[in-house]
Structures are given as C-alpha cells and as structure tokens.
RODO-2510 file (C-alpha; in nm, 4 decimals, decimal comma):
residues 304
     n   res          X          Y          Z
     1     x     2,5581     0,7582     0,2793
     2     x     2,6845     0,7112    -0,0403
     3     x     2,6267     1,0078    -0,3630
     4     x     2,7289     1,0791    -0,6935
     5     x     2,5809     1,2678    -1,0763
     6     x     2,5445     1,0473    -1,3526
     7     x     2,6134     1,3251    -1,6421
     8     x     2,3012     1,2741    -1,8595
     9     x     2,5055     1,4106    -2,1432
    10     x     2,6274     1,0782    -2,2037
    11     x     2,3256     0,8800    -2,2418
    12     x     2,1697     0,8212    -2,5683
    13     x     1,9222     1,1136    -2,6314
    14     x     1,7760     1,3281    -2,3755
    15     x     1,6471     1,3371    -2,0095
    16     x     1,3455     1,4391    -1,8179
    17     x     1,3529     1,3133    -1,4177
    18     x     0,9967     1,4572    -1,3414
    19     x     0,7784     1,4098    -1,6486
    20     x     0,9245     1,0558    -1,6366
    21     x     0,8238     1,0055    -1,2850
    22     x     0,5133     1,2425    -1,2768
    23     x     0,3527     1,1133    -1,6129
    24     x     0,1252     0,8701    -1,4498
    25     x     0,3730     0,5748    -1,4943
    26     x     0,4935     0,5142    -1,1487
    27     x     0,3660     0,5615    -0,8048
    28     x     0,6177     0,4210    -0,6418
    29     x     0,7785     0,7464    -0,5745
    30     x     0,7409     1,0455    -0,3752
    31     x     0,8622     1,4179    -0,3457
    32     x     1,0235     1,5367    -0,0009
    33     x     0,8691     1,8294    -0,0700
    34     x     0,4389     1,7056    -0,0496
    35     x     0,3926     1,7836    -0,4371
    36     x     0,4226     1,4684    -0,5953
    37     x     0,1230     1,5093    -0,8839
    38     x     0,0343     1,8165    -0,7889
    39     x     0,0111     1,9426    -1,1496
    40     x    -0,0763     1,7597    -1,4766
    41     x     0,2326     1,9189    -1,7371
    42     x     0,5148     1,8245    -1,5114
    43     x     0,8389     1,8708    -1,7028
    44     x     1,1343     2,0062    -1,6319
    45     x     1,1760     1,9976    -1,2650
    46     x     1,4749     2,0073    -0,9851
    47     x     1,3187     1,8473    -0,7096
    48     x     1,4669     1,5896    -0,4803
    49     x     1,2430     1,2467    -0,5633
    50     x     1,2794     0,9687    -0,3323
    51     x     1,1960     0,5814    -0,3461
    52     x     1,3203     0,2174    -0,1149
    53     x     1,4164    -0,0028    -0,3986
    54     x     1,3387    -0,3707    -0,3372
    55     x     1,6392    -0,6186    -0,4171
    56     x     1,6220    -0,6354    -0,8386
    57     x     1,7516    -0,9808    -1,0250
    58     x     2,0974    -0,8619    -1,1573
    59     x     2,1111    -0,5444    -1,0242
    60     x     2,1079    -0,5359    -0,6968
    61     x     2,0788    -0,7607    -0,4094
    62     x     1,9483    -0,5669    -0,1550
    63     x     1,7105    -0,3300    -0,0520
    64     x     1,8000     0,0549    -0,1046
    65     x     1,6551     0,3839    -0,0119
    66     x     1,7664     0,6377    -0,3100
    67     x     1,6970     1,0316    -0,3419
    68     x     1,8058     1,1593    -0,6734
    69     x     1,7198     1,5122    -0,8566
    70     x     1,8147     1,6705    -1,1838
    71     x     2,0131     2,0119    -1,2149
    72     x     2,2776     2,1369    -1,4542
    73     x     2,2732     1,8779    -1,7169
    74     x     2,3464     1,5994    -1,4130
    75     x     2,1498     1,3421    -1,1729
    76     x     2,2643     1,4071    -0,8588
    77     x     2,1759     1,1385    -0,5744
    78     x     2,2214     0,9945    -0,2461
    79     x     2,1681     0,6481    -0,1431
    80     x     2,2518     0,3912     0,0830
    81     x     2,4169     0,1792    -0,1329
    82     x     2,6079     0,2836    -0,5206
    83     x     2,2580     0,3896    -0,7158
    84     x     2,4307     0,4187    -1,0511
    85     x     2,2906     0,0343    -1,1519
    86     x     1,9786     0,1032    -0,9978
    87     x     1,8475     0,4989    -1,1312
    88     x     1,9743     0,3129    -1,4665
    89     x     1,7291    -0,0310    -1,4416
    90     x     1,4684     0,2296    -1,3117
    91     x     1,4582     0,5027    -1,4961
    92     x     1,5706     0,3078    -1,8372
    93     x     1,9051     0,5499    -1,8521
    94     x     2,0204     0,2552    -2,0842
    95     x     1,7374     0,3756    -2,3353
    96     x     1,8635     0,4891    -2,6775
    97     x     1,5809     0,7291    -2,6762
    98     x     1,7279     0,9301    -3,0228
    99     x     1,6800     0,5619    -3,2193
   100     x     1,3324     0,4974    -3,0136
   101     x     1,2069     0,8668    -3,1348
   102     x     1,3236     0,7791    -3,5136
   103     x     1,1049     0,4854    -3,4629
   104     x     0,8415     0,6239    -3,3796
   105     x     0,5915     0,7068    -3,6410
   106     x     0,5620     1,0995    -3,8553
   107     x     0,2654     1,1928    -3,6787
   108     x     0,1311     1,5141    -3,6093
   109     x    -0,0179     1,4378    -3,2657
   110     x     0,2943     1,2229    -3,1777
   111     x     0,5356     1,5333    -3,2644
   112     x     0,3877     1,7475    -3,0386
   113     x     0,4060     1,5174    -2,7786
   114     x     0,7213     1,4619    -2,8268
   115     x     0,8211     1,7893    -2,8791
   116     x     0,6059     1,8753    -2,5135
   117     x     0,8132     1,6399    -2,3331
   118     x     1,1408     1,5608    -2,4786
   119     x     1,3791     1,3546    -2,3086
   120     x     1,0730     1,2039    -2,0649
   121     x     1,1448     0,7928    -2,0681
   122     x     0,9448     0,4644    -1,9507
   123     x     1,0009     0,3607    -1,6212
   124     x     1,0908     0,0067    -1,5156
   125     x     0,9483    -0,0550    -1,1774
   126     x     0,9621    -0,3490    -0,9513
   127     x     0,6868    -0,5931    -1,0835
   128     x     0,4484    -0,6482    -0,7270
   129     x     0,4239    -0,3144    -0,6553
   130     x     0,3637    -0,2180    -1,0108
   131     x     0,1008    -0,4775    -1,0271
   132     x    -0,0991    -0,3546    -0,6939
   133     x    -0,0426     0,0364    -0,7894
   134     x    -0,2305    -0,0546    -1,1185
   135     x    -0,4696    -0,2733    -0,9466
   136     x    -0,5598     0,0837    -0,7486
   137     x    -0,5966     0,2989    -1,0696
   138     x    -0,9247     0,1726    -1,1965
   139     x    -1,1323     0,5314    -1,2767
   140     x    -0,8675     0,7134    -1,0714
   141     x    -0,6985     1,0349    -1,0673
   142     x    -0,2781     0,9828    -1,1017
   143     x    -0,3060     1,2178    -0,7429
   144     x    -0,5662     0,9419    -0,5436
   145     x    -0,3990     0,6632    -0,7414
   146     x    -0,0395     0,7865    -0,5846
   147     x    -0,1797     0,8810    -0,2243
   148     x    -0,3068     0,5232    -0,2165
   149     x     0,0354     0,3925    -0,2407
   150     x     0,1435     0,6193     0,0033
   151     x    -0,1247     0,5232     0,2663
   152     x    -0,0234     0,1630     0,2005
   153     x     0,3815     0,1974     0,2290
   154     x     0,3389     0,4121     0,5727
   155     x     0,0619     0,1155     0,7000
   156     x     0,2649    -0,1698     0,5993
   157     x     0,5583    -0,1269     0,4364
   158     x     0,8845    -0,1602     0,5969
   159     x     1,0382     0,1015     0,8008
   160     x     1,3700     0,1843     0,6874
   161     x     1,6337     0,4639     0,8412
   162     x     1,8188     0,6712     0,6063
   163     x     2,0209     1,0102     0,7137
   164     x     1,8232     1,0676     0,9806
   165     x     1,4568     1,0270     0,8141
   166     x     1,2392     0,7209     0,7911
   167     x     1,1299     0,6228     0,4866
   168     x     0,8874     0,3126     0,3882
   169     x     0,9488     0,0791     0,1373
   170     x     0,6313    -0,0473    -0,0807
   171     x     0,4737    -0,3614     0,1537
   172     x     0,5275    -0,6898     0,0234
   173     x     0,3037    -0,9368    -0,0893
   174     x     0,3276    -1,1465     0,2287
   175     x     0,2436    -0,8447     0,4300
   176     x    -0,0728    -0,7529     0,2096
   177     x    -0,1733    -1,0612     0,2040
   178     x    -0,2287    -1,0650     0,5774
   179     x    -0,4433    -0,7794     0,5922
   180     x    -0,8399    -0,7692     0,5606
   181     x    -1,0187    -0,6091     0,3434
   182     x    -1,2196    -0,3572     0,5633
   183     x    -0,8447    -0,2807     0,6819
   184     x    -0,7661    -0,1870     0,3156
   185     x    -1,1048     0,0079     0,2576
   186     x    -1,0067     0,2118     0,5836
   187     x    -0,7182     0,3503     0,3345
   188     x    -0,9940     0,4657     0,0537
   189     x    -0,9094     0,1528    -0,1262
   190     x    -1,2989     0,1389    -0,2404
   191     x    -1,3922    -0,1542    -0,4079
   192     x    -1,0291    -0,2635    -0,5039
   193     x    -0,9705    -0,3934    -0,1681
   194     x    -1,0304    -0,7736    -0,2303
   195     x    -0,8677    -0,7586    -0,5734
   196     x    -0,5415    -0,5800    -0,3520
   197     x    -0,5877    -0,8728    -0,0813
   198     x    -0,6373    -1,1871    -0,3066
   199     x    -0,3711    -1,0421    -0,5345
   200     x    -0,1192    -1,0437    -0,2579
   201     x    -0,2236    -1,3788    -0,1429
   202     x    -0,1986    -1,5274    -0,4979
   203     x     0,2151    -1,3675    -0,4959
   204     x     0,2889    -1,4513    -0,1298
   205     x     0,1747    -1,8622    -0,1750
   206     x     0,3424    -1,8882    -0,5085
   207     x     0,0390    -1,9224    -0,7012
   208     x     0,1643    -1,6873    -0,9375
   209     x     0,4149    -1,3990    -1,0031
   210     x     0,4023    -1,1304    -1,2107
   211     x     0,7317    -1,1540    -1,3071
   212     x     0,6514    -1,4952    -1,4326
   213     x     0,5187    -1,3056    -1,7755
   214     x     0,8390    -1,2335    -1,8686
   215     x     0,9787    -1,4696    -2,1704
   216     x     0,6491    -1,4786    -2,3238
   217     x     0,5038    -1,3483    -2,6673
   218     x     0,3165    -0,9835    -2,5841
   219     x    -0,0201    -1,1285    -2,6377
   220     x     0,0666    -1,4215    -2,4240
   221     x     0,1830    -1,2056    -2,1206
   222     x    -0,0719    -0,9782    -2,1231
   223     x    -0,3320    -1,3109    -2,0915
   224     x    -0,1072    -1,4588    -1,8047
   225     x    -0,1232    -1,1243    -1,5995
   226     x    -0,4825    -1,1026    -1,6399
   227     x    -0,5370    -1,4417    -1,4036
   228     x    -0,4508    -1,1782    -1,1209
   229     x    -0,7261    -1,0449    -0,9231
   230     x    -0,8680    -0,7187    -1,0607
   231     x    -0,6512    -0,7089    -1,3530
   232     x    -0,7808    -0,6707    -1,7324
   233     x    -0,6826    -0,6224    -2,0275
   234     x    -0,5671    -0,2475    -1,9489
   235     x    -0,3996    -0,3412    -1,6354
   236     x    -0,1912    -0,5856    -1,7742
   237     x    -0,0505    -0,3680    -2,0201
   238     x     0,0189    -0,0876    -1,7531
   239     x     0,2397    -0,3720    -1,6265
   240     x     0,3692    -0,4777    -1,9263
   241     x     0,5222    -0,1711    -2,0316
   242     x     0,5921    -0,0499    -1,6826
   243     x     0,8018    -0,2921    -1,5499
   244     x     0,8362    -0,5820    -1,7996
   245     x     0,9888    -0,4615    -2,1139
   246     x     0,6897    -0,5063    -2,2848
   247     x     0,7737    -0,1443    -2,5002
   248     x     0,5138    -0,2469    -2,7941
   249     x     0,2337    -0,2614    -2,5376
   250     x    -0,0543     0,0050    -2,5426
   251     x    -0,2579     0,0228    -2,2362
   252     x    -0,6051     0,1078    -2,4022
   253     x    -0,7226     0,4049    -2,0750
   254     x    -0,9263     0,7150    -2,1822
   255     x    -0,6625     0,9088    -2,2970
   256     x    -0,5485     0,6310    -2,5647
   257     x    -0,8963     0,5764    -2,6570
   258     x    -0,9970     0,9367    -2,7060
   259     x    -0,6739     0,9311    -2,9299
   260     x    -0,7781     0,6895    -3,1357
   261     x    -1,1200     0,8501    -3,1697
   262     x    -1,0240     1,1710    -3,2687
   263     x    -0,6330     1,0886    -3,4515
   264     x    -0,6785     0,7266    -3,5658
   265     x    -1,0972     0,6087    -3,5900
   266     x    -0,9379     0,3314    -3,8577
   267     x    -0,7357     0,1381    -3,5436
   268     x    -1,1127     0,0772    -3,3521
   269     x    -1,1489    -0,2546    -3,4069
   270     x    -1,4486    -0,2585    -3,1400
   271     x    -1,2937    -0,5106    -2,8946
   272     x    -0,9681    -0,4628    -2,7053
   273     x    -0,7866    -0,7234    -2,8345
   274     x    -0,8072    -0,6193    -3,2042
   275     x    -0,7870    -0,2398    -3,1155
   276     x    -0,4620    -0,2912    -2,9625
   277     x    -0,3111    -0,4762    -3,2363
   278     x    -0,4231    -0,2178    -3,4565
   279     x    -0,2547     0,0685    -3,2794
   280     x     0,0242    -0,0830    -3,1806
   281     x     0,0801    -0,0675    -3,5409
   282     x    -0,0114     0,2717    -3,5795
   283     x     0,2087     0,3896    -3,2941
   284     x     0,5550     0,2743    -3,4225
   285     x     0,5227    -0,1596    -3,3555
   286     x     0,8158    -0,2495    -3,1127
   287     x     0,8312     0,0841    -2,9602
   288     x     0,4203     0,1986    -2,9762
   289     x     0,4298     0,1929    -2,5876
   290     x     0,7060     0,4615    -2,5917
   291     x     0,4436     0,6411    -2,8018
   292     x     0,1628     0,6079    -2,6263
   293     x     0,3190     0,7477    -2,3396
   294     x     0,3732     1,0858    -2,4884
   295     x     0,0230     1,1081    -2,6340
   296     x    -0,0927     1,0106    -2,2763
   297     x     0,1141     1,2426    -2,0989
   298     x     0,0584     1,5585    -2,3766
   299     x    -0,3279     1,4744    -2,3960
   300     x    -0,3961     1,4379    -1,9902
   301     x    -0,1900     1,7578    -1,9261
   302     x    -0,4753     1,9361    -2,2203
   303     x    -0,2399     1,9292    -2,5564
   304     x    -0,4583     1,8411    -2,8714
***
C-alpha cells in the first residue's frame, strides 16, 4: 500500500473533498462509513471516500483502488499505486479555482453559493461510467441515483483486493452489455434498463464512445453524446461537464430551471437549445458550468 497528503495549501484557491464529491456530480464514489448522500448541504467533511479508478489516457495505466480524506489543511490517502496524478485528474486539483470564481459573474444568487460552498470543485470522472450513472438519474434522487451504481459495481464490476477489503470497480461496458434487461430491473433500474443495456452494447462493439466527444465545439459534443441510448439534451451536458472538460456546459435539471425562473426569466428561450445558450451567458461563458454547480448544489440543499 502506498500513502501520502497533497497539502491543499498549494493549489490555486480553496478545497472542499465532500461537497465536491457529495454535490450530485459523481456517483462513482462511496463512503466506508454507509453515508454517502445521506444529507443534502454536505460541506466540510473528514471522512475516508473511496473509489477503483479505471486506467486514464495520460495518467495512469492501470487500474487503482484509492481512499483519500481531508483533515488539517491536507488530503491524506492510500492507494495501491502513487494517487497524486490521479486525486489531481479527478478531483480537478489542477483547477485555478481563485481565477474561475473572478470569472464568474456579480450575482447575488451566485455569491451565496459560492460563499455556501467555497473551495467545492467539478469532478472529472471516467467517461463510461459517467455516461451510465447519468443514464440512471432521470427523475432521481442523488441517494437512489448513487445506490444504483452501487448495486451495479457489487453485481458486475470487478472484484478487486485492497488491504484486506474487497472493493468493486464500476463494470465495464463489455460486462453490461452482456446482461438482460430484467437482470438490470432486478437492481431498481426501472425503465432505464434498456437504455443501460443498449448503451453498453453501443461502447463494448465500438459503435461509439463517449470519449469520442472530446475535440469538438460544445454544441457539437453535446449532439454526438445524445446518439447514446437514453441520453438528451440534459444528460449530455451532465457528461460534458463531468468528465469532458466541457466547463461552459449547463445541464438544464430542475434546480437550473427553477433558477432561471425565479433569478434570470430573460435566459428562457422556451426550447433547450436556446435556453442554454442564453445562460451559459448569464452564468460567466467559459466557466458557466462551474456556476451552475454552486447554484445547484446551494439551491438542492434549500438556499434561495
């Protein structure tokens, strides 16, 4: 077992482990403790949080269970292989979060968030199992969205030891692709099942990959991940900006859309499309996904 602290005193602006991975960003994490999600305002937290990180183009090349946990101005974690490259791709370390919050626009409902949460960043998760956990959220809860993923690493993901406890890493597409949909509705998967199984299928024969979006304009991307199975407009963005580098993109979910009916009624444009480009603007341009996180994470945890 290998460990180490990353001193978070040396990134570029501040540092929140659980509202970054409690915010309803990523579910490809879990608590050793049971309470992943178990409240709405997280923030501020020292608990251990634990993933199995795929192999990640130019990061690292193979697969890696890491526990990591924030206390005393540090991230402390354990791993089996040097985490430092990984906890950075993941949880954006390499952020300059100071210049992202200059960029952001001098808006009352944005400064609370923001002054809620500070230091909470995007995550950058592996594209597949981004792409299936969003596939799941569709007029979800963050807590069913996240005990789906659960159910579906301890059915079929890989089995992997670690100091003594087993963890499972998120199942690839090959493996979901294999499995039938009544064998996916048996873990509460509803009526996402097929778009989980055809999704898989469409990643594990090369049809397409969402990674594939990458190098294309925003608008363009979001269109390309939308050929997927069970994936709109909404979806796409959730993958966008959670695992692509897409930071301008604003996934338009209740939260966003309440915002813009009670901050910003100008940005309804009626249709997605020409809502999105609207607030996109209004949030801060490059950066508006950074923003919209915040407002989602301050309005779903009952800020005004």
């Amino acid at each position: 077992m290998e460990t180490g602290v990353i001193d978070l005193a040396d990134l570029d602006g501040a540092f929140d482990l659980q509202s970054t991975l409690e915010s309803g960003q990523s579910y490809l994490w879990d608590r050793p403790d049971g309470r992943m999600y178990e409240r709405d305002a997280a923030y501020g937290g020292d608990a251990w949080y634990q993933t199995v990180v795929p192999p990640l183009d130019g990061v690292s090349d193979e697969t890696a269970v890491v526990r990591v946990r924030q206390r005393d101005g540090q991230l402390e974690w354990e791993s089996t292989t040097d985490a430092v490259p990984i906890l950075t791709h993941l949880l954006r370390l390499d952020d300059d979060l100071d210049a992202i919050f200059d960029a952001m626009p001098d808006e009352p409902l944005v400064q609370r968030a923001y002054d809620a949460y500070p230091g909470m960043r995007l995550v950058r998760d592996p594209p597949f199992g981004c792409l299936i956990s969003f596939i799941c959220s569709a007029q979800m809860r963050v807590s069913r969205i996240f005990g789906m993923q659960e159910r579906l690493r301890e059915t079929y993901g890989e089995a992997v030891e670690f100091d003594g406890d087993t963890y499972y890493a998120y199942p690839t597409a090959e493996r979901l692709a294999e499995t039938s949909e009544d064998e996916l509705r048996d873990l509460s998967l509803g009526y996402r099942a097929p778009y989980v199984q055809r999704t898989a299928e469409m990643v594990a024969t090369d049809e397409a990959d969402p990674a594939d979006a990458r190098g294309r304009n925003y608008e363009s991307a979001r269109e390309f991940l939308t050929s997927f199975v069970g994936v709109g407009d909404k979806v796409a963005d959730c993958v966008l900006l959670f695992s692509l580098d897409y930071l301008e993109a604003v996934p338009l979910d209740t939260w966003i859309r309440s915002a813009i009916a009670d901050h910003y009624p100008d940005c309804d444009r009626g249709n997605y499309t020409d809502t999105s480009r609207a607030i996109r603007e209004r949030l801060g341009g490059s950066y508006a996904g950074y923003t919209q996180t915040y407002v989602f994470h301050y309005l779903r945890s009952g800020g005004e």
